[in-house]
Residue, then its C-alpha position, 0 to 999 in steps of 0.5 A: x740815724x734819721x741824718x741818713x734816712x729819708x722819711x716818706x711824706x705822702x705826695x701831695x696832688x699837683x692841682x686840686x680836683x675841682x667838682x663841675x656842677x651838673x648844669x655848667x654843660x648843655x646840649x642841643x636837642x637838634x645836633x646834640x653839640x655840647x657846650x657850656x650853658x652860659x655860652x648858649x645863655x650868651x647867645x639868646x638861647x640858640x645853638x652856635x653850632x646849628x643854630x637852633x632856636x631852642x625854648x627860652x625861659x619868660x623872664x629872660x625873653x623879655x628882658x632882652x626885649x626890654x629897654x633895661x630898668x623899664x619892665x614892670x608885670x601885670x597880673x602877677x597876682x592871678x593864680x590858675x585854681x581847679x574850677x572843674x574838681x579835674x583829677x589830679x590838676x591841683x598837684x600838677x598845678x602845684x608842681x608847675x609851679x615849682x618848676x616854672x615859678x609863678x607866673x603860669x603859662x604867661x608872662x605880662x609885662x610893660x615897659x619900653x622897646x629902644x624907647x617905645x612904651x608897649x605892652x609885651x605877653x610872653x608864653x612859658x612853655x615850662x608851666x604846664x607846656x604853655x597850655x592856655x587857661x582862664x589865666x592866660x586868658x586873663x593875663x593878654x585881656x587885661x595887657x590888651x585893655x591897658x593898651x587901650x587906654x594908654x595907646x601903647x602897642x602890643x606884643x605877644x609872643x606864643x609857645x603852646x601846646x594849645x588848650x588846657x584841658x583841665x579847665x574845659x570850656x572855660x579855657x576854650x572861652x580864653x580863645x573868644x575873649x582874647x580875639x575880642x580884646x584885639x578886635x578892640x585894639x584894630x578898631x583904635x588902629x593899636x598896633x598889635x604884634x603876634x611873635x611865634x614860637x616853637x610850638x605855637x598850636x592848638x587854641x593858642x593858634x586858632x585865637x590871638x597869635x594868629x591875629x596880628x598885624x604883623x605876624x612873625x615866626x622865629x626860624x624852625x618854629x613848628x607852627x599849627x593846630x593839629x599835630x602832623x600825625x593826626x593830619x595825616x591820618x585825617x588826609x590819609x595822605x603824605x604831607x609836604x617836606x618842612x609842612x608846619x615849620x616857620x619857613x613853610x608858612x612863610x611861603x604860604x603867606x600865613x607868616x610875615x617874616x622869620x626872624x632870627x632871635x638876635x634881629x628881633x627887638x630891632x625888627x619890632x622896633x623898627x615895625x612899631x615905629x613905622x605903624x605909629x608913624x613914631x621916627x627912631x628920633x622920637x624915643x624920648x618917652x619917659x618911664x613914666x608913660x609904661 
């Protein structure tokens, strides 16, 4: 009788298998530590356990940069074209783009720093490895031309790999026209700020991040034109430990100073105040102004 008989019922699971999506975890590239992705997001991108600067995405660099609810782009319309018929470099333009999104090698923005209108470049390493064409050219003449006219400084933050070969002379041509743009701003006493990255080499070092008023260089950032190897072979000679790393040009007097990523709104704040002569009280520029 079913009074004395126990039926089975099949077992229920004590908790529910939950399925982890694949990018909740990242690791550090330096000490492989593994942590959870919006734990590195929280903290700007860098390793709390070595603290390793690791690359950080255009969009998201300038928005810890900028005042919240002030950052307007500029050229976002311009678009990378194949004016050399290189092979290959449509589908590769087009796959940048699909993983970078749209705003090529450069990002160019406006807005305000703790109060302070500027003009703010920052290089995507994502598009095409940061490499440097007529865009990018164009994107920091045309941030560096608004400068002009409205007095606001200018900042640039580089991540390159140099030149883009695709495009040729035209790209070296971009190292020429973005000097000319700054040698400008110096002439008006418009302060300029160059902030590098790891890496900032090739063209992109010979031209406008080398150029600033103020140069500064986030920790471990490998900074040069060449890459050591091949200096190496040129000098046939060993080179010095740490040789183009931030901390290395710090000590050769070609970096200003090396600034860890969280201090580094403050720092610039703090330097264009004191090279415009604008004390912190004086922040009351309205969002018109960018």
């Amino acid at each position: 009788m079913a009074w004395f008989r126990k039926e089975k019922k099949p077992r229920q699971p004590l908790r529910e298998r939950l399925e982890i999506p694949r990018d909740t975890w990242e690791k550090c590239e330096a000490c492989d530590h593994t942590d959870i992705r919006d734990k590195f997001l929280r903290n700007l991108n860098v390793c709390p356990a070595c603290d390793y600067h690791r690359r950080l995405r255009a969009f998201d660099y300038a928005s810890f940069l900028l005042d919240e609810g002030t950052m307007l782009e500029v050229g976002g319309e311009l678009r990378s074209v194949d004016p050399l018929g290189f092979p290959d470099y449509p589908s590769r333009l087009k796959k940048a783009l699909t993983n970078a999104g749209d705003t090529d090698a450069i990002l160019t923005v406006t807005g305000q720093l703790e109060g302070m209108p500027v003009g703010i470049g920052i290089m995507d390493f994502a598009f095409m490895g940061g490499s440097m064409g007529s865009v990018v050219g164009e994107k920091i003449a045309r941030l560096g031309q608004r400068s002009l006219e409205k007095k606001h400084p200018l900042v640039v933050v580089s991540a390159s790999g140099g030149a883009r070969m695709q495009e040729g002379i035209l790209s070296l041509m971009q190292m020429a026209k973005t000097s000319a743009v700054l040698s400008q701003l110096a002439e008006r006493r418009i302060p300029y700020i160059s902030v590098l990255t790891n890496p900032t080499t090739g063209g992109v070092s010979a031209s406008f991040a080398m150029l600033g008023d103020a140069i500064i260089a986030e920790p471990g950032a490998v900074i040069g034109f060449a890459g050591p190897r091949v200096i190496k072979q040129t000098l046939g000679q060993d080179l010095p430990e740490g040789f183009q790393t931030a901390e290395f040009l710090l000590e050769k007097g070609m970096v200003d100073r090396v600034v860890h990523r969280k201090e580094l709104k403050g720092t610039l704040s703090r330097l264009l105040r004191h090279m415009t002569g604008k004390p912190a009280a004086a922040a009351g520029y309205s969002q018109q102004e960018t």
